[in-house]
N, CA, C and O atoms as a DFTB+ gen file, in Angstrom:
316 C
 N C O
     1  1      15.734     -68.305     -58.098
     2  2      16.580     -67.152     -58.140
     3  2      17.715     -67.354     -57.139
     4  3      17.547     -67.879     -56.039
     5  1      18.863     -66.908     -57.590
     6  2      19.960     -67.235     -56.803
     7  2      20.413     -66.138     -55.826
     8  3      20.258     -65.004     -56.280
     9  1      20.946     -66.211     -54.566
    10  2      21.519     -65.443     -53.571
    11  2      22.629     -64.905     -54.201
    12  3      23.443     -65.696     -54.676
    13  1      22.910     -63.159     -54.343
    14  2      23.976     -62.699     -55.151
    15  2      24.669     -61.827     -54.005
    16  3      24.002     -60.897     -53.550
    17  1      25.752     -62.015     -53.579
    18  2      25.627     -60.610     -52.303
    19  2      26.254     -59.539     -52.946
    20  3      27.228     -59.809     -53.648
    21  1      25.837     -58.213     -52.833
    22  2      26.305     -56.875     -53.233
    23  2      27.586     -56.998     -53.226
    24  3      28.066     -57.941     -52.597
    25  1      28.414     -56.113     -53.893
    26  2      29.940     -55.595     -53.912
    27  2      30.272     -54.899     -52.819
    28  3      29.521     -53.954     -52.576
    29  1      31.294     -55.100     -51.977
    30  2      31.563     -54.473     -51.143
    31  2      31.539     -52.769     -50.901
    32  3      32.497     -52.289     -51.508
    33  1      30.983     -52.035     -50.415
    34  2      31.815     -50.752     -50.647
    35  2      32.711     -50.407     -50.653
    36  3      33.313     -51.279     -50.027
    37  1      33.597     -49.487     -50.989
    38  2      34.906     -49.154     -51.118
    39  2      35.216     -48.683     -49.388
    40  3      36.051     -49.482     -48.965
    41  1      34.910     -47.891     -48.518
    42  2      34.683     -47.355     -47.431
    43  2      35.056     -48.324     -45.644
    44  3      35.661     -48.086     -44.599
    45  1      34.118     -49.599     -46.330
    46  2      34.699     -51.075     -45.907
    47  2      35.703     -51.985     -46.376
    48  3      35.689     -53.122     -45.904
    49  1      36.649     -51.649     -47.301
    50  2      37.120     -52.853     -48.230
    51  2      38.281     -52.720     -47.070
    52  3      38.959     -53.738     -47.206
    53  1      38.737     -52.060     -46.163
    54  2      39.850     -51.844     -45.756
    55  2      39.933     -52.785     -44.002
    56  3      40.894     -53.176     -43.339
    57  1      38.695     -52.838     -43.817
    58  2      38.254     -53.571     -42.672
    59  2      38.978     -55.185     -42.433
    60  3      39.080     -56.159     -43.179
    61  1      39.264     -55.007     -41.490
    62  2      39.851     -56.437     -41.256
    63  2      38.431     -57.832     -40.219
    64  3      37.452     -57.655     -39.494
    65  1      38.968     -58.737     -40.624
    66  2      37.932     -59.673     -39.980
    67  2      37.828     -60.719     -39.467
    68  3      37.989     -61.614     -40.296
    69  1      37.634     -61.077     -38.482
    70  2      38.252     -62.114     -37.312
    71  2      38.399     -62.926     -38.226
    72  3      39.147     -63.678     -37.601
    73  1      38.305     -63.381     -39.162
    74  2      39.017     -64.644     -39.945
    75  2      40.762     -64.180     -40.512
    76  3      41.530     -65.099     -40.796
    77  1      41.236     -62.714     -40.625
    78  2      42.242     -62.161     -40.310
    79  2      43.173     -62.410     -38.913
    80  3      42.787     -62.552     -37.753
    81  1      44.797     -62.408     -39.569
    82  2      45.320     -62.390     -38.031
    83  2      44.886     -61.259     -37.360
    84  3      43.876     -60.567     -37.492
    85  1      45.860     -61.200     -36.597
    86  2      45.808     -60.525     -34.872
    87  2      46.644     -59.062     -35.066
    88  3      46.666     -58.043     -34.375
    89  1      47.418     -59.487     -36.507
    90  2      48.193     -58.083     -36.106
    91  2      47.366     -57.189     -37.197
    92  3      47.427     -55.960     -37.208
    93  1      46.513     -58.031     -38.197
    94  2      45.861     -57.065     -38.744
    95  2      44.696     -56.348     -38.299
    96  3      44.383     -55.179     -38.521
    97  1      44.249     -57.022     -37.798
    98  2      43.067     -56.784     -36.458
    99  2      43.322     -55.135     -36.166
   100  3      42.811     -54.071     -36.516
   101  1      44.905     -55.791     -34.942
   102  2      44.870     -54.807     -34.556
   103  2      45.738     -53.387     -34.559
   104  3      45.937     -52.553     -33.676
   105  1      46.239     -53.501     -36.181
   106  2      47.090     -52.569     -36.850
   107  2      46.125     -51.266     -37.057
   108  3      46.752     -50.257     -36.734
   109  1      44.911     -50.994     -37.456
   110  2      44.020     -50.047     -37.603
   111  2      43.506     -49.272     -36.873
   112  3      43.586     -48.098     -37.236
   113  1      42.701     -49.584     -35.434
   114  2      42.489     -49.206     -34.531
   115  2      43.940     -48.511     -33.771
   116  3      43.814     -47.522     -33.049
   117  1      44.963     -48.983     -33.957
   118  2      46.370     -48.146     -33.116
   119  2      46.638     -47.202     -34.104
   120  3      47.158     -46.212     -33.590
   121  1      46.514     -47.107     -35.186
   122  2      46.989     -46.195     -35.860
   123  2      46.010     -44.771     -35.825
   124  3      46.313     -43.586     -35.965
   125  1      44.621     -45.498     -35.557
   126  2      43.683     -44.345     -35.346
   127  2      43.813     -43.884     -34.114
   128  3      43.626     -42.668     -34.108
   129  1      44.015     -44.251     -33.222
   130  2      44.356     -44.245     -31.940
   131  2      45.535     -43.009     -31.652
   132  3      45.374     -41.953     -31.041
   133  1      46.945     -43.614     -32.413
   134  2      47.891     -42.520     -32.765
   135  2      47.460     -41.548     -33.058
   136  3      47.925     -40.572     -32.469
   137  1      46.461     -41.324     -34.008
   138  2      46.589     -40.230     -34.921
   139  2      45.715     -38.948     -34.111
   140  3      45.904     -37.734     -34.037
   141  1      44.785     -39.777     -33.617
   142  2      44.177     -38.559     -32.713
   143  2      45.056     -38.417     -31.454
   144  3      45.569     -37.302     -31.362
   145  1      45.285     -39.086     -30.685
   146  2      46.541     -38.731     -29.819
   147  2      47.334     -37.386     -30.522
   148  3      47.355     -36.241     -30.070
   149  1      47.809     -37.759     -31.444
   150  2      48.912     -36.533     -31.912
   151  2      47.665     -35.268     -31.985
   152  3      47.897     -34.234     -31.358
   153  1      46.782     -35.349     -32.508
   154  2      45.960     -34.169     -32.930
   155  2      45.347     -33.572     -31.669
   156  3      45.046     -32.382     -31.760
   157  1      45.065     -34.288     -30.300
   158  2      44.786     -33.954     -29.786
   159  2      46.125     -33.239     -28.759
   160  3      45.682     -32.486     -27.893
   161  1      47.325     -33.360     -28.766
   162  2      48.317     -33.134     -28.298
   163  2      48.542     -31.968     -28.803
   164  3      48.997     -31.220     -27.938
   165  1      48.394     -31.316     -30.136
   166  2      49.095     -30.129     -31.011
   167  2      47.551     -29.084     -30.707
   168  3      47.529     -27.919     -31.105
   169  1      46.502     -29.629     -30.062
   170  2      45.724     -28.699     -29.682
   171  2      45.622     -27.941     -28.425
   172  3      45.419     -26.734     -28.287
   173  1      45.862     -29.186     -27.200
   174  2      46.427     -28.946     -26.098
   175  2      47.731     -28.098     -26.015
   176  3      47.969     -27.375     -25.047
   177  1      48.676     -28.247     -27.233
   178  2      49.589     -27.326     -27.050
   179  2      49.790     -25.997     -27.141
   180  3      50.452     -25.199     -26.479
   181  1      48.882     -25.885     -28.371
   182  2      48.424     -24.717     -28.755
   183  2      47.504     -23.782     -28.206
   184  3      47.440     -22.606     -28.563
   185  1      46.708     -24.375     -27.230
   186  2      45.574     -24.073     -26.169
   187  2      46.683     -23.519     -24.995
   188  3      46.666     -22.336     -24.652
   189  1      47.379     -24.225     -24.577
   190  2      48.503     -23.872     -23.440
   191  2      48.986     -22.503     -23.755
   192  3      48.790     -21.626     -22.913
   193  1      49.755     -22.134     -25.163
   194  2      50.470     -21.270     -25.470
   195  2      49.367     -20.193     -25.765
   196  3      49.840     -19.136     -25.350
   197  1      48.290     -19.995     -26.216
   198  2      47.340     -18.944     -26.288
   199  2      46.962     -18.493     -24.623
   200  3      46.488     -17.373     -24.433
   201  1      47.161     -19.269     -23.646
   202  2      46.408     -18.697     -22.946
   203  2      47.715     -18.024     -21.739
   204  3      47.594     -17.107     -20.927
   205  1      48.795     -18.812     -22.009
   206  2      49.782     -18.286     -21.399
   207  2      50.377     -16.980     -21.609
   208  3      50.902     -16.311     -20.718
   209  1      50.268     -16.633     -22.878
   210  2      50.605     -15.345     -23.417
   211  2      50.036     -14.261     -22.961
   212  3      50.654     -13.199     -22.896
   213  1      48.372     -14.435     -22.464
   214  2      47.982     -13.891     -21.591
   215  2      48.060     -12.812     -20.630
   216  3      47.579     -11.696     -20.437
   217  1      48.722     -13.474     -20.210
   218  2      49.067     -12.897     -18.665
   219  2      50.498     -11.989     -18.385
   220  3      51.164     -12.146     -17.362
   221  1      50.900     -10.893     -19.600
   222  2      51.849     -10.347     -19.876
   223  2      51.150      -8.686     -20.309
   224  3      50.207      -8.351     -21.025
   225  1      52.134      -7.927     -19.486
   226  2      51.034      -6.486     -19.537
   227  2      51.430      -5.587     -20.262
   228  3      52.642      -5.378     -20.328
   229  1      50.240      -4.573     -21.230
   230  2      50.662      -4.111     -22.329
   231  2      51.343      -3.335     -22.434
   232  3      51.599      -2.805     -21.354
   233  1      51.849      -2.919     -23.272
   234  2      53.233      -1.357     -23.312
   235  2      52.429      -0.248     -23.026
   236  3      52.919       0.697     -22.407
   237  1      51.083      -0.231     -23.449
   238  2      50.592       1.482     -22.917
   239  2      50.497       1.394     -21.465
   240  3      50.575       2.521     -20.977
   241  1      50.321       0.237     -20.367
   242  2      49.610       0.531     -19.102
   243  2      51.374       0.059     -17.936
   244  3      51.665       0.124     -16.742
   245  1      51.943      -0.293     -18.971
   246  2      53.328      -0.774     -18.382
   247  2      54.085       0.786     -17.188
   248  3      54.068       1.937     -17.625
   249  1      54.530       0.528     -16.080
   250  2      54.598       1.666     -15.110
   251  2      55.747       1.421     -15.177
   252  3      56.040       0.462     -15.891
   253  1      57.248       2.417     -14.241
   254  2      57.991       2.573     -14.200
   255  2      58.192       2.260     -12.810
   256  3      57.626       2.867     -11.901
   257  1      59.250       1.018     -12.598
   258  2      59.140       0.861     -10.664
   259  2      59.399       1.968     -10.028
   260  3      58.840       2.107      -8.939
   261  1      60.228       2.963     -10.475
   262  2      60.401       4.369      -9.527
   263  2      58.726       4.637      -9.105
   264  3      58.281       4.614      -7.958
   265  1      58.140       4.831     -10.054
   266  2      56.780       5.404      -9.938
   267  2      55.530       4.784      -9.346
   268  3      54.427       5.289      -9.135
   269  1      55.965       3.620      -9.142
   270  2      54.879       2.035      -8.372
   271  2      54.802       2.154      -7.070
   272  3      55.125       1.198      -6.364
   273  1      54.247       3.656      -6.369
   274  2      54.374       3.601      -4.984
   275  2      53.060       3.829      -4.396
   276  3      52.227       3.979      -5.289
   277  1      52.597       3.904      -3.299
   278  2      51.404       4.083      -2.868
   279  2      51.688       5.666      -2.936
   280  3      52.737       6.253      -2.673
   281  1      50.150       6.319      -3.469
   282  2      50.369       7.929      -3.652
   283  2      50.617       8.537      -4.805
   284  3      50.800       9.739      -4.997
   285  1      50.616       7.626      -5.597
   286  2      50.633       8.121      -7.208
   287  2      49.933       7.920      -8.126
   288  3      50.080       6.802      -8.620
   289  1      49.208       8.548      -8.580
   290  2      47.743       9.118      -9.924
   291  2      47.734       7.096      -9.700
   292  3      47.796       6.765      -8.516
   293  1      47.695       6.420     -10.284
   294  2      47.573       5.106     -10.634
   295  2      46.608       4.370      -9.230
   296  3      45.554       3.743      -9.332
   297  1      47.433       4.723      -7.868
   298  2      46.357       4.383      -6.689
   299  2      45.566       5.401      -6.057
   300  3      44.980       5.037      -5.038
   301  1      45.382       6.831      -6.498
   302  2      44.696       7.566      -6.165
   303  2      45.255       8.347      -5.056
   304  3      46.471       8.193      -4.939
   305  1      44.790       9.024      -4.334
   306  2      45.483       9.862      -3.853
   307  2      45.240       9.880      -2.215
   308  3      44.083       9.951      -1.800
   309  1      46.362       9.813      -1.286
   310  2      45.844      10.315       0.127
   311  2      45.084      10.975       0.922
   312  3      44.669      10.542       1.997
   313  1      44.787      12.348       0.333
   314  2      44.360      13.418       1.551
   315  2      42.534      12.959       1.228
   316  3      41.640      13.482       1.892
């Protein structure tokens, strides 16, 4: 009986292999490399801008500087 080797999978056919040059080698790995770079960049960015928004105070609790003094309903009262 003869040695038959299976068909490649499709999943691997794209794989490069040290009997390949150097730039095919290492054309795949940089591109994956890129790609999460970018994805991880547009999350970080988006993480930045959610949390920065934050820290901005709402229109119902928003005071009037005339009225921002020690002694008024907001810090309670002196006597």
């Amino acid at each position: 009986m003869a040695f038959t080797s299976a068909p490649i999978p499709a999943i691997f056919a794209g794989m490069a292999y040290e009997s390949d040059t150097l730039n095919r080698r290492t054309l795949g790995p940089a591109i994956a490399s890129g790609v999460v770079g970018i994805a991880l960049g547009v999350v970080a960015v988006v993480g930045v801008s959610v949390f920065s928004s934050a820290n901005s105070l709402p229109d119902s609790e928003a005071k009037d500087v005339e009225a921002a003094v020690l002694g008024d309903p907001e810090y309670g009262s002196r006597n």
